[in-house]
N, C-alpha and C positions, 0 to 999 in steps of 0.2 A: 702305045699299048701300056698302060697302067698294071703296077704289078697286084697281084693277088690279096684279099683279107688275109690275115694272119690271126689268130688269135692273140690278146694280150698275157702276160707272163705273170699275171696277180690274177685270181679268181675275183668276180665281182661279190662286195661284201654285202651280206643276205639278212644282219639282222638290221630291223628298222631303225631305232633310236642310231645305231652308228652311220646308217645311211644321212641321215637327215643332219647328224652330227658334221659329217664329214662333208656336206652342203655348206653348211655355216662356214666352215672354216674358208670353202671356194668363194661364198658371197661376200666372206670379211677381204678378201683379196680384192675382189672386183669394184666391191664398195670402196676400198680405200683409194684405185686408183682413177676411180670415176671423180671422187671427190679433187685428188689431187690434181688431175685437169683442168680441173675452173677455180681450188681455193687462192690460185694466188691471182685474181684479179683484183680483188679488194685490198691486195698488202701491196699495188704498184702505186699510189700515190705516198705509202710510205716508205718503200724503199726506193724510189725516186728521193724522197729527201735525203735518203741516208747514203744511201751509192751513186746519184747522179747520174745514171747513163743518159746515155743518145737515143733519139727516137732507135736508132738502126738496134742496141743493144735492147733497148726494151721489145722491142719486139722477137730477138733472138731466145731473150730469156722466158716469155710465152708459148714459143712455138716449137724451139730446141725439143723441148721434151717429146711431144708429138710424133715430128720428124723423124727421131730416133726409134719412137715403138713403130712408127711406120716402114720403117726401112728393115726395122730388123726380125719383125713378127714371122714372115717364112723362115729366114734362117733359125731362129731360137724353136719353132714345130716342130722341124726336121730334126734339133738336136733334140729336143724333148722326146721324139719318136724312138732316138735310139740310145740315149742314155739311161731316158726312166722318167717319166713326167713328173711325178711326187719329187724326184730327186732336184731336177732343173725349177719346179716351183718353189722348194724350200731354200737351192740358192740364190734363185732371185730373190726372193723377200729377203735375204738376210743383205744382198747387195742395196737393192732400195733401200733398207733399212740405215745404211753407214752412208748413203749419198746424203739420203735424206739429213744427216745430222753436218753434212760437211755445207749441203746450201744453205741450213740452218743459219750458220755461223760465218757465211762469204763475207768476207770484207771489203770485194772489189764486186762490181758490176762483171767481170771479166770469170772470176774466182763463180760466181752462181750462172753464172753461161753451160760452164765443164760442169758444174753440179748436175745441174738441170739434164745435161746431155747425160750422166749417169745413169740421168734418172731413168729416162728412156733407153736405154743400155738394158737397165736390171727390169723395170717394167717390163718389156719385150719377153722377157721370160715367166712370166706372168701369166700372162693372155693366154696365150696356146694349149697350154694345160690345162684348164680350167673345164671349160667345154670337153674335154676329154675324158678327164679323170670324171665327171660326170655321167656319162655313159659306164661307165666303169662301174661306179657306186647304184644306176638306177638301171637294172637291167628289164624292167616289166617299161613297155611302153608308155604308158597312160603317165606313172609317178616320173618317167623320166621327162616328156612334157611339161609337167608341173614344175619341176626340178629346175628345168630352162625357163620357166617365166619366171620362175625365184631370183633365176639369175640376168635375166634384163630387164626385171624390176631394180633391181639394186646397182648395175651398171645405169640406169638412167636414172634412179635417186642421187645415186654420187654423185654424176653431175651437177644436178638440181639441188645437192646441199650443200657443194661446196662453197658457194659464196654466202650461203650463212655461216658456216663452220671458220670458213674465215674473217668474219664480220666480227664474232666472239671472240677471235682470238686475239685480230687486231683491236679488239677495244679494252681487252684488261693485259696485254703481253705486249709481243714488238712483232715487227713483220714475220722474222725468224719462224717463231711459232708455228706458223701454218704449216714449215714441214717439219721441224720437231714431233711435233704429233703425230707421225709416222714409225716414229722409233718405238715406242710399247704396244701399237698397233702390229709392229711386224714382230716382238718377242712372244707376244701372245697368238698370232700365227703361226710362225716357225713350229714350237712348240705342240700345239695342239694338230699341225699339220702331220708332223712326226708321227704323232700318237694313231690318229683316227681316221689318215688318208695311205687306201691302196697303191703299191707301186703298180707302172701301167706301162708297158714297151713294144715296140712293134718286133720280136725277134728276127724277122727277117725285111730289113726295112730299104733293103738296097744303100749302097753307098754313096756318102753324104759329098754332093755336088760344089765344091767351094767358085766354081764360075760361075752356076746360078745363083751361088748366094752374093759374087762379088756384084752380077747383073743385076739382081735384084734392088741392092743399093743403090749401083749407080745409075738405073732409071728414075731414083726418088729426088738424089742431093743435087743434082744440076739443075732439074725442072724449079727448086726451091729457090737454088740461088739465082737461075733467070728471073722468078716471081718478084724479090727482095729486090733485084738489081735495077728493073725496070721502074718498082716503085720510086727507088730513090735517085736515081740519077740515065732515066729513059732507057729505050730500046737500040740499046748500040750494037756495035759487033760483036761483045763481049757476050749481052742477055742471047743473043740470038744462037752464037755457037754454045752455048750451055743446055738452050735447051735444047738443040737439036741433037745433042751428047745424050741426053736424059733418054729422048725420044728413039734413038735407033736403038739403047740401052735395052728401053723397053721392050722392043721389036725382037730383039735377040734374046732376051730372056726367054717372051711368050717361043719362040720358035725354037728353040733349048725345047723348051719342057712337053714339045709335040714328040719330041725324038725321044726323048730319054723311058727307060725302061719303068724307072722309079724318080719320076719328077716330083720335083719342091712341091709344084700346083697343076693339079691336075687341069687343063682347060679347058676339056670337055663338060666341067661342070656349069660352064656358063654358055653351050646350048641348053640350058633348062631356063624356060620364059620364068619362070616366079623365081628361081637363083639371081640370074643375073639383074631381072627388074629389082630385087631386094635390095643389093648390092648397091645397085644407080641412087635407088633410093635413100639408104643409109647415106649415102656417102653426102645428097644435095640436102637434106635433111640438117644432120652432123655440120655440114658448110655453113647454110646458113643461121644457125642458133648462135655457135661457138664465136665467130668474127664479131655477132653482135655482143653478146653476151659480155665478152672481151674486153670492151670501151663500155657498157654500160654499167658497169659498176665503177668508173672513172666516171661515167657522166653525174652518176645518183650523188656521189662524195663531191666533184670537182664543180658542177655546174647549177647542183639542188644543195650542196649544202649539208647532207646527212654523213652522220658518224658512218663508221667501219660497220658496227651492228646494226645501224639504222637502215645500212642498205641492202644490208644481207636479208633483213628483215623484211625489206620492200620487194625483194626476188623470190619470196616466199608463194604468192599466188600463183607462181611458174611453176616453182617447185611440187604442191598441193596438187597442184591441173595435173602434173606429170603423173604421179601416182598415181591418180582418180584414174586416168587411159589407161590403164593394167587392169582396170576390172571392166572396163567398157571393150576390153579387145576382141572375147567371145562373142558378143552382142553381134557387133560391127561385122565379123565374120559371118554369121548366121545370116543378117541380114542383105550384107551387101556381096558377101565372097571377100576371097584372099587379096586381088589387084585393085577394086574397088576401096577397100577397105585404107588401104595403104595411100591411095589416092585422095581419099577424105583427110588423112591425118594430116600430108603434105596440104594441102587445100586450106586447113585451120593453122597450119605454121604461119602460110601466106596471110591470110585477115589477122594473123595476131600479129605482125612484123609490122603489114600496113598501118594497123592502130597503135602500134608503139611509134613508130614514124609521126601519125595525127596528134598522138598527145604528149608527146615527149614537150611539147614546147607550152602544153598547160599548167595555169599553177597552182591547181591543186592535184596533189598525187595519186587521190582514187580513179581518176580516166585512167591514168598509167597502170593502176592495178589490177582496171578491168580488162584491159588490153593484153595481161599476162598470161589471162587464164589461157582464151585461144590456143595461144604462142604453146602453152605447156601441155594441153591437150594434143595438140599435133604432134610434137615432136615424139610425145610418149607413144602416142598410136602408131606413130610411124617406128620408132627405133622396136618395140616390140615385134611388131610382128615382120621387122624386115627380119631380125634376129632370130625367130620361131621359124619363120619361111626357108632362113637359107640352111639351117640343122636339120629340119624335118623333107627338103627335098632332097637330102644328101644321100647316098648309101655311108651306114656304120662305117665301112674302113675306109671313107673318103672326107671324115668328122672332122677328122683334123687339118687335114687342108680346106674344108668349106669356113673352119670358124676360122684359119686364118685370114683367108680373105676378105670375111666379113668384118672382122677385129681391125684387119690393113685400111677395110672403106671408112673406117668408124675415125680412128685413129690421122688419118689419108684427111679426113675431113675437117676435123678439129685442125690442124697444122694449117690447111688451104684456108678455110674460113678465116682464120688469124692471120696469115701472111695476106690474102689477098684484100679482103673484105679491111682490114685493119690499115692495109697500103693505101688504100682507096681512101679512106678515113684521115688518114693522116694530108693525103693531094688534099683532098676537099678541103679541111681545116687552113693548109696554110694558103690555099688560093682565096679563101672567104675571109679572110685576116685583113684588115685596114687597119694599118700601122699608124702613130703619128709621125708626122715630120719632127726633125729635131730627135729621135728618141737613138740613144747611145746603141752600136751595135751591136754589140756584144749584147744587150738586155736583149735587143730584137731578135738576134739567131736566136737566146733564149726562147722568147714566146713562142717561134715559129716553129721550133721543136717540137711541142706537145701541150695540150693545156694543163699538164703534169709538171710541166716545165716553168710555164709561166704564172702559174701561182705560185711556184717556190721565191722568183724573185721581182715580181709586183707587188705592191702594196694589197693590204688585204683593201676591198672592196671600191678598188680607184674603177675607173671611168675605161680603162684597157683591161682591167679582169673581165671587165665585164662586156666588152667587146669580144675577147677570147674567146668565152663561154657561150655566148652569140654564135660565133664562127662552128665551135665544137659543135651546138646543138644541131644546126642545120647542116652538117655534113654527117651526124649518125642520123638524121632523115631522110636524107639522101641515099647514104650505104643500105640504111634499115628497105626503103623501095625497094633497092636492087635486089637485096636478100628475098623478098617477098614473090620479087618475080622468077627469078632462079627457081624458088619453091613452086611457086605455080607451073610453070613450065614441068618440073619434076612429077607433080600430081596427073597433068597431062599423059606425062611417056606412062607414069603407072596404068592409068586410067585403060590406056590405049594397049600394053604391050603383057601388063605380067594380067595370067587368068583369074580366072574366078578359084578355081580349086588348083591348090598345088599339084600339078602333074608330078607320079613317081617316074623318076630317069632309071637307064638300065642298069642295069644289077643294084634297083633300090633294096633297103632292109625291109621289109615285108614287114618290120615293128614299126613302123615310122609310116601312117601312112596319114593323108593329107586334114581326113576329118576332125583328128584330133588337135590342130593348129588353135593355140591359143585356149582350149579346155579348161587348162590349168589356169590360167590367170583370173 
């Protein structure tokens, strides 16, 4: 039994320019951290040269962040629910904001691991708010709609620009930069958050569950460390009692929050077929882009050859395609329905994976830039309207636990897709590796590390670089397959399971109803 709507303890603000005001400042949130997800792909071949880590570290330093807003986005709801969301978003950005300047400036591989994990620390209070304080600010149906596609338009731009944002930074600054950049992003935040965002609180929001939020965690971090452990050194006793730790974790969570009066997540929201199908979808969607995306801006610099900007610049017809599916999302819907729709988008992830897979190994780069579009079309059709779908089947005082979940699969996925997609990547490289005899072994654990690694201390353009980058390519054609099929299979369950029109669930808000899915966009 779920506790009761409450009203919130801010009146929703009624004049327009502050509404749309107070928007900006949620999209410069969402934008920055969408951004900061993908920009530091392009600065890992140069802080590879400058800090050295281990495949196992560079991967920690990609996926740490993730992991952390994944694990902690329920717990950071729940305290936004009863602190004050404007309050717990203006601390977090101030927190991002001082992480942001400590990874800036890591001087160990070790030192940007704990940054990184800040990161996702103060991130996590970010998220949950946002979507909230939105309802808040758009109280007429139609403009809150709108309001939400502003806002997973801009959550899927970030990601789609961060490997340019980082391409420019790494070509005239140092790696650092890319989160430097965060620091006048969040003073101009703060600031304008203060001024032009409603406080918003559940005054009677039942008391905050610290076993569901310990539960919460620890179904995330053992599944993770299974994933990593298996990748690097097989499926022992150790990956096996980890996950099975994650997994009963989880089991006890879900079975917690059936009992409790005022649960973290409500779980009867996913008996709603377009909830939970959105969710699936986010989550295989998010998987498969981010693992590739991850290594392919190490491919574009390490194995083609282009600058920092050259290949941010080359990820741009991704990023374009993404866009352009925020105005195709009404269309889609009209024509095909809500489950359908979502289904096509996963279906175009798939043929654009496949063709990055086909021309990753051509040598000229327009095949590779026709193959983006797809790739970017999908992802945007699909992460929109999984994001539109899982808001608008919600009831109002259940908003804040539907967008955590959705934020958890979003999040949930970027982390998986890098840890798994990235482990797999890494197998395949060094088993397609042909070494020479006679080569000193300490060079050879290098090379066999990463092809990050082994351009650092190969000769430029010897006869084993280029074996490496041999190795590298056909093992992101390999991953990039798997990814594609992952996705197809996802379009399928869509195809098959979530409806044509969002069903309203019981006690939905009678503003939110199904037709108006994607209008705005």
């Amino acid at each position: 039994m779920t506790a009761q709507p409450t009203p919130t303890t801010a009146p929703p603000v009624r004049r327009p320019a502050r509404r749309w005001a107070g928007l900006a400042v949620l999209v410069t949130a969402v934008l920055m951290l969408g951004i900061d997800a993908t920009v530091l792909a392009l600065a890992i071949p140069a802080l590879s040269a400058d800090l050295a880590p281990s495949a196992t570290e560079l991967l920690w330093i990609g996926d740490i962040y993730s992991f952390a807003v994944a694990g902690l986005l329920v717990t950071m709801g729940a305290l936004a629910d009863r602190v004050g969301r404007k309050r717990v978003l203006l601390v977090g950005a101030t927190g991002f904001g001082l992480a942001s300047a400590l990874a800036a400036f890591a001087p160990t591989a070790e030192t940007l691991i704990a940054a990184r994990f800040l990161l996702g620390v103060t991130g996590a209070t970010l998220m949950p708010s946002t979507l909230s304080l939105i309802r808040n600010l758009f109280p007429e149906p139609r403009e809150r709609t709108r309001a939400i596609a502003i806002w997973s338009a801009a959550a899927s731009a970030g990601v789609a620009l961060g490997p340019l944002v980082g391409g420019v930074l790494i070509e005239h600054f140092w790696w650092g930069a890319v989160f430097l950049i965060n620091v006048p992003v969040v003073i101009a935040l703060v600031v304008a958050g203060w001024l032009l965002l409603p406080e918003s609180r559940d005054p009677r929001p039942g008391p905050f569950d610290l076993v569901s939020s310990a539960l919460s965690m620890l179904a995330v971090v053992p599944l993770v460390f299974a994933v990593k452990h298996v990748a690097d050194g097989g499926a022992d006793l150790l990956a096996l009692t980890t996950a099975a730790v994650g997994v009963l974790a989880g089991w006890a969570f879900i079975r917690r929050q059936r009992r409790l009066p005022s649960p973290m997540i409500d779980v009867a929201l996913f008996r709603n077929a377009a909830f939970s199908g959105a969710v699936l979808a986010t989550l295989i969607s998010v998987f498969a882009l981010s693992g590739l995306l991850y290594f392919f801006s190490q491919y574009l610099q390490l194995a083609r050859g282009f600058t920092p900007i050259q290949a941010g610049l080359a990820e741009l017809p991704s990023t374009l395609a993404s866009l352009a599916a925020i105005a195709l999302v009404g269309l889609t819907l009209r024509r095909f329905g809500l489950g359908r729709s979502i289904a096509t988008g996963l279906a175009l992830t798939s043929l654009g994976l496949l063709l990055v897979a086909a021309t990753e190994g051509a040598e000229s780069y327009v095949w590779l830039a026709m193959a983006l579009v797809p790739l970017g079309l999908g992802v945007g059709l699909t992460l929109t309207l999984c994001t539109d779908a899982v808001v608008g089947t919600a009831p109002a005082h259940k908003a804040g636990a539907a967008s955590a979940i959705s934020e958890t699969a979003y999040e949930l996925g970027v982390a998986l897709g890098i840890a798994v997609l990235g482990s797999l990547l890494s197998v395949l490289y060094r088993s397609g590796l042909a070494l020479p005899a006679g080569l000193p072994a300490e060079t050879g654990d290098q090379v066999r590390e990463s092809l990050a690694s082994a351009v650092t201390v190969l000769p430029p353009d010897s006869e084993l670089v280029h074996t490496a980058q041999e190795a590298f390519v056909h093992a992101m054609q390999t991953t990039a397959v798997i990814a594609a099929l992952l996705a197809l299979a996802g379009a399928v369950i869509a195809w098959r399971t979530i409806p044509r029109v969002a069903a309203a669930p019981a006690g939905h808000d009678s503003t939110l109803e199904p037709q108006p899915l994607g209008r705005g966009a």
